[in-house]
N, C-alpha and C positions, 0 to 999 in steps of 0.2 A: 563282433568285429564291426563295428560301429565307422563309418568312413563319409568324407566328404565327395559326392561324386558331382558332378556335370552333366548331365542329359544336354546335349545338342542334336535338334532334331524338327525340323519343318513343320512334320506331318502334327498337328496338336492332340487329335486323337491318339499317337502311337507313343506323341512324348508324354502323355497324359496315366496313359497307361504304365510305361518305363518306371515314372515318378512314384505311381501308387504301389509296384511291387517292389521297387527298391527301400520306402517309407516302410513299408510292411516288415524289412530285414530289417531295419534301425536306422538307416542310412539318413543324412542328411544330403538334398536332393536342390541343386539350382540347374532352373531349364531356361535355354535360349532357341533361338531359331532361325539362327545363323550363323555362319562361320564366324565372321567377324566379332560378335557379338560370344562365339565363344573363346577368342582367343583373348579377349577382354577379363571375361571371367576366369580363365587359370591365371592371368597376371595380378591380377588383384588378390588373391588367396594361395591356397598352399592345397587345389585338391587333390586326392589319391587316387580316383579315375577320372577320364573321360570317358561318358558313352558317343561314340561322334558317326552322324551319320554321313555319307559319303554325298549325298548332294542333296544341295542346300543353296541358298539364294546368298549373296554380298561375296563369299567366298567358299571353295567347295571344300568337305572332309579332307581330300587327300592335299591341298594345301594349308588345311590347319595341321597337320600331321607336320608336313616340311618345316612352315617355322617353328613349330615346340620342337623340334628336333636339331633346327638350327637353331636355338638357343639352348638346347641343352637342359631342357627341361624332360624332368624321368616319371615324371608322371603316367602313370598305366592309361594304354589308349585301345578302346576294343573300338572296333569299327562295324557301323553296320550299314549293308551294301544291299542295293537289289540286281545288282552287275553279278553276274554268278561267271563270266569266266575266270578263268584261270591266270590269263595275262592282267586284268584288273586285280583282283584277288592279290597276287605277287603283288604289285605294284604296291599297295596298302601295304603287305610286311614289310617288302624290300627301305619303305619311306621310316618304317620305324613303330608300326601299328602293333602291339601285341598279343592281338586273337581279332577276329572277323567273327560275323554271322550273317548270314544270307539271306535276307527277307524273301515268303514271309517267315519268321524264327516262331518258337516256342518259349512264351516268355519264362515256363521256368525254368529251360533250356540258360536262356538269355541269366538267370538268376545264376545259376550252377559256374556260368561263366565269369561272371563278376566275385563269386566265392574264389573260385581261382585264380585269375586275379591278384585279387585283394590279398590273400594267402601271399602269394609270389610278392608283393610289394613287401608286407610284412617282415620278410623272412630276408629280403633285402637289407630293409634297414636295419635286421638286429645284427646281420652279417658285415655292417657297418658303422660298428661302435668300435671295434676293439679299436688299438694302436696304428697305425697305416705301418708304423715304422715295425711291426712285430713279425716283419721277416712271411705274409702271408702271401706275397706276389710269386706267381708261375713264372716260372721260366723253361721256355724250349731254344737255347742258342743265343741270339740277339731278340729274339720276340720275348717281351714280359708281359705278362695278365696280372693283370690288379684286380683281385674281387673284391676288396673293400674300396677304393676308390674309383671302382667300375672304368679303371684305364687300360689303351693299349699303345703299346712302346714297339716300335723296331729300331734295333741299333740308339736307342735313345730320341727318338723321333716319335713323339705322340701319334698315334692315328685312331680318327674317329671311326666309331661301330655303332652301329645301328642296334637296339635290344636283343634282338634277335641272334644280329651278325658275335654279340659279345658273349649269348649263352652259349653257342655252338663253340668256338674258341676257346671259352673258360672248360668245356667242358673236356674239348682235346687235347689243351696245356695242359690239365691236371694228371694224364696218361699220354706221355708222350710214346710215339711209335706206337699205340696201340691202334687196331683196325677199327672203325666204327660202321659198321650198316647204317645205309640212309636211313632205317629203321629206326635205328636207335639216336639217330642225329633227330631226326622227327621228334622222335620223344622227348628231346629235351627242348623243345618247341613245344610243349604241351598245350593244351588248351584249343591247338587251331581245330578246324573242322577236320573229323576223322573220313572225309571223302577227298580232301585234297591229295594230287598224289607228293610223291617223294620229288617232283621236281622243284618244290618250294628248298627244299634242302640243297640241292643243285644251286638255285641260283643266289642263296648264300654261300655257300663255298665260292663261286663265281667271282662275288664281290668282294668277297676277302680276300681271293687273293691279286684283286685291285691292289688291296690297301697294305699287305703285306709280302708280296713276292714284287722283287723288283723285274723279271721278266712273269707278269702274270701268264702268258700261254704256255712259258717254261718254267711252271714251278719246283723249287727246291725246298718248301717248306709244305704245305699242306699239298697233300699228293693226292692222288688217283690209286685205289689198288682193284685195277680193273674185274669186274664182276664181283666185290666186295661190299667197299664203299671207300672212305674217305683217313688219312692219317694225318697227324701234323708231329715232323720230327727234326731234330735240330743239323741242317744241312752241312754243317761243317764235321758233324760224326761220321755222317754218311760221307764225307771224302778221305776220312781217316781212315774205315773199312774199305774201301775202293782202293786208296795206295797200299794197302794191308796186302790186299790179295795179289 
């Protein structure tokens, strides 16, 4: 699995090091050493990750995150941090980052990570050939999930997701009404660090239903099943059962 990655990363010793285990996998490997200098190089090229450290001189990791994100580029971004809270930490998913590591990491920790990854890109794109028109978009009520053109619609209203915010979603359109444990909502965040707790899962649900309940403190779409975890169901059902009764 042969991939074009990005090492952005200050320290020369650590990008040096990055460089040599990634060349070791097969990878084809361009290092910079600073934000700016790496926002440069995903424009220029079509890479499959970024390694991006989180601080960095001209501009920091977490607004190279913001703009590939506001531009809408899907490129896989692990972030590596030596911020070990929990509030930093979120902040990097919430922006659109798709796995972290905490310095100092294990570089073939760091390896395993990038396998995964890579994997997750892969399996993307091939989920992204067929027909868009072949009838493959979820729907729960007015909310549509597009997995082949990684969209999401309310009432016909695009609204932007975050990678993250889009696996969680995809994976609850796909069973609607069904319960999810923040367990299993974690899970399909895979890859993060197995010591974060379940409030990363929290504050996605959070921001979704920003982007998808039009009273976000009063949701009718993605619910609460208190001491469970989390559903998402199509609210105009549930007013059908309520006049039912």
């Amino acid at each position: 699995m042969c991939a074009h990655v990005i090492v952005a990363e200050d320290d020369p010793k650590q990008a040096e090091l990055v460089r040599r285990y990634l060349e070791r996998e097969g990878h084809a490997v361009t290092v910079v050493g600073d934000g700016l200098a790496a926002l440069e190089q995903v424009r220029q090229g079509t890479p499959d990750l970024l390694v991006l450290d989180v601080m960095m001189p001209r501009a920091d990791g977490l607004d190279v995150i913001r703009v590939l994100r506001s531009e809408a580029r899907e490129l896989a971004v692990l972030m590596l941090t030596a911020r070990s809270t929990e509030d930093d930490l979120l902040l990097g998913l919430d922006l659109g980052a798709d796995d972290y590591m905490t310095k100092p990491y294990s570089p073939r920790e760091l390896m395993a990570r990038v396998r995964t990854l890579l994997r997750r890109t892969r399996r993307s794109g091939r989920e992204a050939d067929p027909d868009p028109a072949d009838g493959h978009v979820l729907r729960v009520g007015a909310l549509a999930v597009d997995p082949v053109r990684h969209e999401v619609a309310v009432e016909g209203v695009r609204v932007e997701c975050t990678p993250g915010e889009f696996r969680l979603l995809a994976a609850m359109a796909a069973e609607p009404d069904r319960v999810f444990a923040r367990e299993q909502l974690l899970e399909e965040l895979h890859g993060f660090d197995r010591y974060i707790s379940s409030r990363t899962v929290d504050v996605h649900i959070m921001n979704l239903r920003k982007k998808i309940e039009r009273a976000p403190r009063r949701p009718v779409r993605l619910l609460t099943v208190f001491g469970v975890g989390y559903k998402l169901t199509d609210p105009a059902k549930g007013a059908l059962r309520a006049s039912a009764r």
